[in-house]
C-alpha positions as CSV (number, residue, x, y, z in Angstrom):
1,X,14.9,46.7,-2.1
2,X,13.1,44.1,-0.9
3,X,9.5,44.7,1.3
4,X,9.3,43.8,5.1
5,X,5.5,44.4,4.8
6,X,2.1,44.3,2.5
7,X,-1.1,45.9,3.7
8,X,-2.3,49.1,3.1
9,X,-3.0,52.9,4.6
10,X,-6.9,53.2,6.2
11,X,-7.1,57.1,5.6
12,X,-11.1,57.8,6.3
13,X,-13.0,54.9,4.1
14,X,-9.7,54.9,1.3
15,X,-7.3,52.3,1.7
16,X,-3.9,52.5,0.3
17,X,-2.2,49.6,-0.7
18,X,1.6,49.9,-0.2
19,X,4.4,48.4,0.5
20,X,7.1,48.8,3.9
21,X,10.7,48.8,3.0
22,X,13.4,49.7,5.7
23,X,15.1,53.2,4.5
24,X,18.3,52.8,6.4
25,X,21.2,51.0,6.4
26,X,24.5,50.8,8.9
27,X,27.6,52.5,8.4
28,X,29.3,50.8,10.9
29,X,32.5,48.6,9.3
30,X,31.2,44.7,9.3
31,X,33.3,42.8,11.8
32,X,33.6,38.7,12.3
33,X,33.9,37.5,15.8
34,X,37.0,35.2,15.7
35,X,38.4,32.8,18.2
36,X,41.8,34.3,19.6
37,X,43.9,31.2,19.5
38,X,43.7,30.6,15.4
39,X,41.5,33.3,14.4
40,X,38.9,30.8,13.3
41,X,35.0,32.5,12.6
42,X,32.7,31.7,16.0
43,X,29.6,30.0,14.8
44,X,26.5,30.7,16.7
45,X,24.0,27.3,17.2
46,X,20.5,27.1,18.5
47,X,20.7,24.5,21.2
48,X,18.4,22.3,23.5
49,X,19.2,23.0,27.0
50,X,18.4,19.7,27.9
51,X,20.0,17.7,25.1
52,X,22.7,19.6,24.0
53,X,22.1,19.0,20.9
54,X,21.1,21.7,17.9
55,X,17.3,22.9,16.6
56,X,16.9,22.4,13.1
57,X,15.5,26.3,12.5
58,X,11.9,24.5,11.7
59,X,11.4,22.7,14.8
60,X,11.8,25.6,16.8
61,X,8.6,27.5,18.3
62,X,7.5,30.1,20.4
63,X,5.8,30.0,23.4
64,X,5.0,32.7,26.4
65,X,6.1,31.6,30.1
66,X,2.4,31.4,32.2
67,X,2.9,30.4,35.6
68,X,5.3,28.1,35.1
69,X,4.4,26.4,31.7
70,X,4.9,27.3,28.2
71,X,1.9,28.5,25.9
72,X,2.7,27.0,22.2
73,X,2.5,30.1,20.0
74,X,1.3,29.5,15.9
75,X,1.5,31.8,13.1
76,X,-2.1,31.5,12.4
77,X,-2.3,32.6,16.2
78,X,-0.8,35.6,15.8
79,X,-3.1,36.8,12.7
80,X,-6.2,36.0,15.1
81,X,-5.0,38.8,17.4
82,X,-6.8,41.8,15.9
83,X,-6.4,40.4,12.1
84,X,-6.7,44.0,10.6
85,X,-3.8,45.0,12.4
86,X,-1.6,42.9,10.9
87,X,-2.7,44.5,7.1
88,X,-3.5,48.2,7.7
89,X,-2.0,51.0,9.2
90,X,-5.4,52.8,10.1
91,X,-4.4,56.9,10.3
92,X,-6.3,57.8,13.7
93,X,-5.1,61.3,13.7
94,X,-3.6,64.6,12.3
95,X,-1.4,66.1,14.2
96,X,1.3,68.8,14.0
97,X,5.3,67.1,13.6
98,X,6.8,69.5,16.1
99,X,4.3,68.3,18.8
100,X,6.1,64.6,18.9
101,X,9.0,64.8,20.7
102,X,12.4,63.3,19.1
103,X,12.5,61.2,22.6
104,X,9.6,59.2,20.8
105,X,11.7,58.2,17.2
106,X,12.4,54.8,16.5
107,X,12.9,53.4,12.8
108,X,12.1,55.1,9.6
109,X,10.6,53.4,6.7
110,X,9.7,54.3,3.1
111,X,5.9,53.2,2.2
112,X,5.5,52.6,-1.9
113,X,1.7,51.9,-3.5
114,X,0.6,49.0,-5.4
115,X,0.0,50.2,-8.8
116,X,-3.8,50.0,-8.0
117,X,-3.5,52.8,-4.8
118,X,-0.7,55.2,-6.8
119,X,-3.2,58.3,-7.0
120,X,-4.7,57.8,-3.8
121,X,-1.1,57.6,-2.2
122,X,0.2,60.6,-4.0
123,X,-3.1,62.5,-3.1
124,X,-2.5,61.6,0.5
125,X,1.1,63.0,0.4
126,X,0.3,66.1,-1.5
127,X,-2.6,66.7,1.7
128,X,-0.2,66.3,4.3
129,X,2.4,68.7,2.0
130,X,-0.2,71.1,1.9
131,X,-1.3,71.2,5.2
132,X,2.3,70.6,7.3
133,X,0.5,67.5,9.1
134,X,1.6,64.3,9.9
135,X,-0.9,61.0,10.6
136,X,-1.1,59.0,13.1
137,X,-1.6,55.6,13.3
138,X,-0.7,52.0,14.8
139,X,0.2,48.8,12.9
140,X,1.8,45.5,13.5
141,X,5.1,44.8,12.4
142,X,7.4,41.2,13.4
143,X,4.2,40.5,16.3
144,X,4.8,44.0,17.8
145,X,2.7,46.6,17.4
146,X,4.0,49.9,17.1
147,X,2.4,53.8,16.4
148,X,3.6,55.2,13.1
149,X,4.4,58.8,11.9
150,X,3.2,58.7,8.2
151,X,5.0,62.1,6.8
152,X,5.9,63.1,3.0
153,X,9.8,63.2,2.5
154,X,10.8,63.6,-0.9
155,X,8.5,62.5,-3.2
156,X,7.5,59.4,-1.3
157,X,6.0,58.9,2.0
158,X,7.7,57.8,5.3
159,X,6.4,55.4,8.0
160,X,8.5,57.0,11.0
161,X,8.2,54.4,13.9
162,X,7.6,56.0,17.2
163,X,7.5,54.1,21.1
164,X,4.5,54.0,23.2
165,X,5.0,56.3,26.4
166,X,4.8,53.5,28.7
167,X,8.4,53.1,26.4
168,X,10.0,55.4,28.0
169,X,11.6,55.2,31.3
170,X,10.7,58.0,33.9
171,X,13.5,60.3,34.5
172,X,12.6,60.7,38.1
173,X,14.7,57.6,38.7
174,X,17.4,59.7,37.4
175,X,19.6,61.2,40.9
176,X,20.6,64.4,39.1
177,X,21.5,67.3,41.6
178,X,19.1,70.9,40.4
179,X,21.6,73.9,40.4
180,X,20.9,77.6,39.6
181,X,23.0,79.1,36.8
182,X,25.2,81.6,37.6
183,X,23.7,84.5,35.2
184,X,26.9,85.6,33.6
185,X,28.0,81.8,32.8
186,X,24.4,81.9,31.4
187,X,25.0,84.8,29.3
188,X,28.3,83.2,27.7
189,X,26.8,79.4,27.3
190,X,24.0,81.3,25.1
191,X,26.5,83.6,23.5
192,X,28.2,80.2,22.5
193,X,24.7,78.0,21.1
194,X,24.6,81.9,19.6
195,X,28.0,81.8,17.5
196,X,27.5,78.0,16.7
197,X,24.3,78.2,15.4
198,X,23.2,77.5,11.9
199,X,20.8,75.7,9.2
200,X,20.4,72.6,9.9
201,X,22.4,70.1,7.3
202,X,22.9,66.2,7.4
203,X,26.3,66.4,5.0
204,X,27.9,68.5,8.1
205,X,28.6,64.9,9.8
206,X,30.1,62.2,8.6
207,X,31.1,58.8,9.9
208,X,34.4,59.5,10.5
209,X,35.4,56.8,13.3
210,X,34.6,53.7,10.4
211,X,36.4,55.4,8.3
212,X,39.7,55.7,11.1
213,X,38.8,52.0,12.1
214,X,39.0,50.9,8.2
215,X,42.6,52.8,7.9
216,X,44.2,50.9,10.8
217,X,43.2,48.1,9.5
218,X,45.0,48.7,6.9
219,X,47.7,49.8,8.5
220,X,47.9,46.9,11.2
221,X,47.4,45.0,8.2
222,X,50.7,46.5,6.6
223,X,52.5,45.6,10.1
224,X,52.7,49.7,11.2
225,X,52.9,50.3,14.3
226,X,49.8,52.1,15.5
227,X,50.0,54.8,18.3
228,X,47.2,55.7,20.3
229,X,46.3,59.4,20.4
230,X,46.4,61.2,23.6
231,X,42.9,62.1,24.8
232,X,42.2,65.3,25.3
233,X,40.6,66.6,28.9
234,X,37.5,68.9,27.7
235,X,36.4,69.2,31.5
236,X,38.2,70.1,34.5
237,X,36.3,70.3,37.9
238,X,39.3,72.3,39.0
239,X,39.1,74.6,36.2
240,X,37.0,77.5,35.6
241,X,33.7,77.5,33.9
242,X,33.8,81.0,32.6
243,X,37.2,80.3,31.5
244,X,36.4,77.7,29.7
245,X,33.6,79.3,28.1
246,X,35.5,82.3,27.0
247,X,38.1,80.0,25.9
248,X,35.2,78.0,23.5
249,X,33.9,81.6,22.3
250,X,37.5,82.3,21.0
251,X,38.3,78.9,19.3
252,X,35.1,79.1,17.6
253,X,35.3,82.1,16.2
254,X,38.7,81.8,15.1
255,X,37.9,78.6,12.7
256,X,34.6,81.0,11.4
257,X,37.6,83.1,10.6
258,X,39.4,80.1,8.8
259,X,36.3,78.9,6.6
260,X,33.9,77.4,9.1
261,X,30.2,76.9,8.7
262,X,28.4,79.8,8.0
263,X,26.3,81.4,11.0
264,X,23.2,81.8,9.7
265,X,21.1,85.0,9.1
């Protein structure tokens, strides 16, 4: 892996050196954008409105639209905003995990110590086993700065970005009609979140559609001729809700039946 970021953890007066490596990676299948007459790979350029011509990647700057005119942006300008910023995320807080809402989540990362901060890291990680608490903290990261969940997974510790709340678009600009559930629909909706509940477990889902994408490739590849599957109506408005429920209920417990996950105890 290759780091993203070097600074270190402020956690009271002990700082952590450590690393930021990105801990995900896409699953999605890698596809070229081709031009449709001869299937020739489109090449993106960075060009001068004005010329027409292309930017060589190190003339090109950035700058911030003031009234009108352009404010020339440095690097050493951005590491005179709040320096420390830029090489410490500063742990401002404990807090329980459950009390940050999953609305919050952005990227995860995994944090590794230089070799001078490895006890001090894994006493950190063995505090915040012990106690079931997760810091706090802001940090800068590309020129943005961000709030980061520092949690133990594992036997490393991860730098969970999360958005500010200004982030998060108010759901009163949602038009969404308030109805009262009718109490026996109620009853079966629960009975159904009842009979499909279990332990949470990541391996349960798979990317399945890359995998379906990657086979008719293949098969277009091959010259077969690919038919598209008729999609299935879930929801009717002219259908019954408690139908449908009761209907659900029964499916569901027939593939338990068959060797479906395990409700659990």
């Amino acid at each position: 892996m290759r780091a993203i970021w070097t600074g270190a953890i402020g956690f009271g007066l002990v700082n952590i050196p450590v690393k930021i490596y990105s801990a995900v990676q896409g699953s999605e299948l890698d596809l070229d954008m081709l031009d449709k007459k001869d299937h020739s790979n489109i090449r993106f350029q960075r060009v001068n409105e004005k010329t027409g011509k292309e930017v060589a990647w190190e003339n090109i700057v950035r700058g911030y639209n003031l009234d009108g005119h352009y404010v020339v942006l440095t690097d050493e300008d951005f590491q005179k905003v709040r320096p420390e910023k830029n090489k410490l995320i500063t742990i401002n807080e404990f807090v329980d995990e459950v009390e940050i809402d999953t609305m919050y989540y952005e990227n995860p990362y995994y944090l590794a110590p230089d070799k001078s901060g490895v006890k001090a890291y894994n006493l950190l990680r063995d505090a915040l086993e012990e106690t079931g608490k997760v810091g706090l903290g802001t940090y800068v990261l590309r020129n943005k700065e961000s709030i980061g969940v520092i949690k133990p997974y594992e036997n490393v510790l991860v730098l969970n970005k999360i958005r500010f709340g200004e982030e998060i678009r108010d759901t009163a600009d949602l038009d969404i009609k308030t109805t009262k559930s009718n109490a026996a629909e109620l009853k079966m909706a629960i009975a159904l979140i009842n009979q499909l509940s279990g332990e949470f477990d990541i391996t349960h889902f798979k990317d399945t559609y890359s995998s379906d994408l990657l086979k008719l490739i293949k098969d277009k590849a091959k010259g077969k001729k690919i038919q598209t599957p008729a999609l299935r109506i879930v929801h009717s408005r002219s259908k019954d809700l408690m139908e449908q429920l009761k209907a659900s209920l029964g499916e569901k417990g027939e593939k338990k039946k068959s060797g479906g996950r395990r409700k659990a105890s």
